[in-house]
C-alpha positions in Angstrom: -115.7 41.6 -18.3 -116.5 41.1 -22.1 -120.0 42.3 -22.9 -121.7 39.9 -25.4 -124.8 40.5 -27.0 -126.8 39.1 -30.1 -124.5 41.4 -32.3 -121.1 39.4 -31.0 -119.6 37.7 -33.8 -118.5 34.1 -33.1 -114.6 32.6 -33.4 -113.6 29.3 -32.1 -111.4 26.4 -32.1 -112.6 22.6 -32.5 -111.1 19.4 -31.6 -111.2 17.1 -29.1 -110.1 16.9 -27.0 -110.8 20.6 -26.4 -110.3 21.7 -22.6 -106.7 21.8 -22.8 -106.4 24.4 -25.3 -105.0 27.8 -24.6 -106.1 29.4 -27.1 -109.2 31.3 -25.8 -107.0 32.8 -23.2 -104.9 34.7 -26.1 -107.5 35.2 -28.4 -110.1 36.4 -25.8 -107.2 38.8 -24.4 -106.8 40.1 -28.0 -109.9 40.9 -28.7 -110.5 43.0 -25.2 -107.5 45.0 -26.0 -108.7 46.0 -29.8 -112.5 46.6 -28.0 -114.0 44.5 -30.8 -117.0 42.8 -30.8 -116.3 38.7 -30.9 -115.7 36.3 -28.6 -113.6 33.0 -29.0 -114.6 29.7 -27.8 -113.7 26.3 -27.7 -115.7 23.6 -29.7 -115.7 20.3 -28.9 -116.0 18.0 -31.7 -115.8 14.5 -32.6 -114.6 12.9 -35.7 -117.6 11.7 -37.0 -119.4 15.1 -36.1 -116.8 17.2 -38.2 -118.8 17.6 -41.5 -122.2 18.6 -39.6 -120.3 20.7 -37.0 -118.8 22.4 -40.0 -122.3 22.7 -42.2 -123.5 24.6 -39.1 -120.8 27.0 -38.6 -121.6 28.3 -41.8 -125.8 28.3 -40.8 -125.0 30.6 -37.8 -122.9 32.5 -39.1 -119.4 32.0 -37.5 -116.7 34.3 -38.9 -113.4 31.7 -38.4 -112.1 28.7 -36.4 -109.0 26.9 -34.9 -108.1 23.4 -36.0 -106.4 21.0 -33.7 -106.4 17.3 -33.4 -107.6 15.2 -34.3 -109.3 17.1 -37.5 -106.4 19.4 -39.3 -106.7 16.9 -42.2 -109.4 16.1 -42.0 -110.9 19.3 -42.4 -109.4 19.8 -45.5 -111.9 18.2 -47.7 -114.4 20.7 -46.6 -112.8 23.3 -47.7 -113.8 25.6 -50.9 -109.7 26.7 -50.7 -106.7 25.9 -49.2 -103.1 27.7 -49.1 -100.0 26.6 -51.0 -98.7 26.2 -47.5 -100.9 24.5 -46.0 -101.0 21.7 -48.5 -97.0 22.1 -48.0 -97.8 21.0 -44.8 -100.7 18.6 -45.3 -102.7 20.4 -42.6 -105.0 23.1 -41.8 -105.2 25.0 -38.6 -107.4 28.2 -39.3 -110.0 28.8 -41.4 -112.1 31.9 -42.5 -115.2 32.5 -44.4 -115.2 33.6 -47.8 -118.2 34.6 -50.7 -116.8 30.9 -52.4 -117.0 29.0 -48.8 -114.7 27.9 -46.1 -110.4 29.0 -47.2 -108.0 27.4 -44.9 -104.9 27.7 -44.2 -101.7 26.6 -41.9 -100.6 29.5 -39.5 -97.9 27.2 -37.8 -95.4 27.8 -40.5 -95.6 31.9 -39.7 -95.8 30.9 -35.7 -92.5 28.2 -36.5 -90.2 30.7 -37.8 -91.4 34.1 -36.1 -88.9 34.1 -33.4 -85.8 32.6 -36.1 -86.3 35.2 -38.3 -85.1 37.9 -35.4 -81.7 35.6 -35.7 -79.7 37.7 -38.1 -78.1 34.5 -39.0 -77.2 33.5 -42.7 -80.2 31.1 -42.5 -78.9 29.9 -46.3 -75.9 28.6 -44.5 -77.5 26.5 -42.3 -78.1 22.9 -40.7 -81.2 21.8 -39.2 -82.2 18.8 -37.2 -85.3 17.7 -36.7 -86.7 15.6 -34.0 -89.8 13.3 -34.6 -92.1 13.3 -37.8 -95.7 13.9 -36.6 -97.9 16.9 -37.7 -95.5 19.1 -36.0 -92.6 18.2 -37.9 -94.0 18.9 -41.5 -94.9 22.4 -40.7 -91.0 22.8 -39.2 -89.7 21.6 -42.0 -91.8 24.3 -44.2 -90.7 26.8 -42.3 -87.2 25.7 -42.1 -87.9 25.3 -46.0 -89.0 29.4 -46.2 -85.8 30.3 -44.1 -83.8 28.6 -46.5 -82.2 26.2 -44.6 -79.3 24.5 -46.7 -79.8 20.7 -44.9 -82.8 19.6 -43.5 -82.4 16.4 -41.2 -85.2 14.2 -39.6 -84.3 11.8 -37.1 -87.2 9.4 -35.5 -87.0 5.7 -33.9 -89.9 4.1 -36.3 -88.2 3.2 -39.9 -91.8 2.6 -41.6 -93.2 6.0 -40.2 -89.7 7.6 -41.5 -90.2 6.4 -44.7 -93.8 7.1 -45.1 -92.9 10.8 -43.6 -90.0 11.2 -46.3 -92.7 9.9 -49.0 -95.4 12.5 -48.4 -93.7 14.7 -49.7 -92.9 13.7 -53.2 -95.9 15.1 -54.4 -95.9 18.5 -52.5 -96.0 21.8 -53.8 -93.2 22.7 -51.2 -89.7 22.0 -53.0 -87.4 20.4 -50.4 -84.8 17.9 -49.5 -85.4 16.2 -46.6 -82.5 13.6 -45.3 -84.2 11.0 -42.7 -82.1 9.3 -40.1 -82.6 6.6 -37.5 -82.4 7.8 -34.2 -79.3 5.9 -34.1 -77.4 7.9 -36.0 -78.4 11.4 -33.9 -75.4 11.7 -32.4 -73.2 12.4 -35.6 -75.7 14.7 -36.3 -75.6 16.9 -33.6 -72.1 18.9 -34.2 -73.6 19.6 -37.2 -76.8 21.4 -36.3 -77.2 25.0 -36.4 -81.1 24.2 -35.8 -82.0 21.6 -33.5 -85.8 21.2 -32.8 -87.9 19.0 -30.8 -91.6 18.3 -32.5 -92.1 14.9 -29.7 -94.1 15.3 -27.0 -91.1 13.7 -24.5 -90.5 16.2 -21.6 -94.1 17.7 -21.8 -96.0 17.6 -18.7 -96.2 15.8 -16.4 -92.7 14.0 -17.3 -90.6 16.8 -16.9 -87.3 15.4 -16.5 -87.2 13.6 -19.2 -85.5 14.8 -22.6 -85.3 13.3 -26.2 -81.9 13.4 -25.9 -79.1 12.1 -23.4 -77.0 14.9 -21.7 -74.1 12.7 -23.4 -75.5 13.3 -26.9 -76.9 17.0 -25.8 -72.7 17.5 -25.1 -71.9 17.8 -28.6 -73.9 20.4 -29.6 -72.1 23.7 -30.6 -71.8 26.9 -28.5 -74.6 29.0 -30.7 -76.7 26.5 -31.8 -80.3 27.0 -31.3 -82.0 24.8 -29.4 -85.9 25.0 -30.2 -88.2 23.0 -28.2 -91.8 23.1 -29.6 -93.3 22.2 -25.8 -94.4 25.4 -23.7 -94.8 23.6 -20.3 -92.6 23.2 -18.6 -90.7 26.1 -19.1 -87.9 25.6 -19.7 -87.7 21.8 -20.9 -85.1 19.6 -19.9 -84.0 19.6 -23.4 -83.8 23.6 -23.3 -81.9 23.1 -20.1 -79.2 20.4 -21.3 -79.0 22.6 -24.0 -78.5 26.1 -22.4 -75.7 24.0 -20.8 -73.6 23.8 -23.9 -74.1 27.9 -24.5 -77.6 26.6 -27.0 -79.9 29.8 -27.8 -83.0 28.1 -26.3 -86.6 29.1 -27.7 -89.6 27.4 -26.6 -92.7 26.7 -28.3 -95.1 29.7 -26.2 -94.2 31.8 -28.9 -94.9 29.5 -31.5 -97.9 29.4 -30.2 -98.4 33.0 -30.0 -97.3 33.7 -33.7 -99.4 31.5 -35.5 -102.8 33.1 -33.0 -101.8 36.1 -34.2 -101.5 35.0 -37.2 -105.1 33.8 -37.5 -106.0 36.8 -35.3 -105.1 39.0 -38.4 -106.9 37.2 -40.7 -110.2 36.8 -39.0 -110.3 40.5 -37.9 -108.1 42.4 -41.1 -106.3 43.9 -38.5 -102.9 43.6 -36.8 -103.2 42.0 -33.0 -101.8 42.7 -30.2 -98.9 40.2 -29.5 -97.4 41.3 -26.6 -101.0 41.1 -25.0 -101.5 37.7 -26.0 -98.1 36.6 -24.7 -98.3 38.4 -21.5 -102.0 36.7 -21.0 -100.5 32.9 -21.6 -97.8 33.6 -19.5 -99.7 34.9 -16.8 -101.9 32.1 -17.0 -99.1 29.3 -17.2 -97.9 31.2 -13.9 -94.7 32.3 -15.5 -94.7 35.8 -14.8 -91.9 37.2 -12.7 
């Protein structure tokens, strides 16, 4: 068991809510592996707390911190810095003290294309599709904007969230063409895509057998293809499953969610984690060993 004392120095995540999060099983495992002395912990906070939560991280003292939802834009305004990529994205996720104040950045990006970039495909030459156009979205298409995806296509059912999704990014310092479709038109699209990812919750648990997709449209897609489902439970999705079907290279989002720990991991501590210690510990814990 972790021995902490008045020395331990003090990580966390905020958001709320908070229990769900799996991120103090990784992080926690990390940091017993490098024999350092922090501990991570989840931080409840509400909305209208954020501001004072934030005043007092830096009164005690707190090293760095998570951001989930509902605060990774919010969060932005308290910030003395923030990344090119994260206002790609329009969203932070980690942040770090500095001399000037809070930085903050968006490790989803680095987490997003971690396991594409061991594809030694001609990323240049490619065609992705994107499903849904929440948070999650924006920081797929930055990656798939770093890879250097030729096409990127978002598909989602609401035409006024599309459009306000395809307009957020006319100001960004992220150069990009994005192509928004109705979901109508995701069928003709699906030949076409070397990259197919699903950002929307649908098929998370507890509804496990459902898919965005119909095993009708999932029939078109090409022998190859990778099939990247941003959900980590169940593993594998339906949507992995239809997909594996049609000879897909399936990737699910536990090491998305890995990458971009470790990613904050390095920045909080200067010093490289260890993945595979972190993966093994969510998989353990998601009982998917064996």
């Amino acid at each position: 068991m972790q021995l902490i004392t008045g020395t331990t120095k003090l990580l966390g995540v905020i958001g709320n809510p908070i229990e769900h999060s799996l991120s103090p099983v990784m992080h926690n495992a990390a940091i017993a592996s490098l024999s350092v002395d922090y501990v991570y912990l989840p931080l409840p906070v509400k909305a209208a707390d954020l501001a004072t939560v934030v005043a007092g991280f830096h009164a005690i003292g707190l090293i760095g911190f998570s951001v989930t939802i509902p605060h990774k834009q919010a969060i932005i305004s308290l910030l003395s810095e923030v990344s090119a990529v994260a206002q790609g994205v329009g969203a932070v996720n980690t942040v770090w003290r500095t001399e000037a104040g809070w930085s903050g950045t968006n490790t989803d990006v680095e987490g997003f294309i971690a396991p594409l970039q061991t594809d030694n495909r001609d990323w240049g030459q490619t065609t992705t599709v994107i499903l849904g156009y929440g948070g999650a979205a924006r920081a797929v298409v930055v990656g798939c904007q770093q890879l250097g995806c030729t096409e990127i296509h978002v598909v989602g059912r609401n035409p006024q969230k599309l459009s306000q999704f395809q307009q957020s990014w006319v100001n960004s310092p992220v150069p990009l063409n994005i192509i928004i479709h109705p979901w109508e038109e995701v069928a003709a699209l699906i030949p076409k895509a070397d990259l197919l990812v699903n950002t929307t919750p649908v098929g998370m648990y507890p509804h496990v057998d459902q898919s965005p997709l119909d095993q009708a449209t999932m029939q078109h897609l090409g022998e190859g293809t990778i099939a990247y489902d941003l959900i980590y439970t169940p593993h594998p999705t339906q949507f992995l499953k239809q997909a594996q079907e049609q000879g897909a290279i399936a990737i699910n989002g536990l090491e998305m969610l890995v990458q971009q720990g470790a990613a904050a991991l390095k920045i909080w501590l200067g010093q490289k984690p260890p993945v595979d210690i972190m993966r093994q510990s969510l998989r353990a814990y998601l009982g998917l060993e064996g």
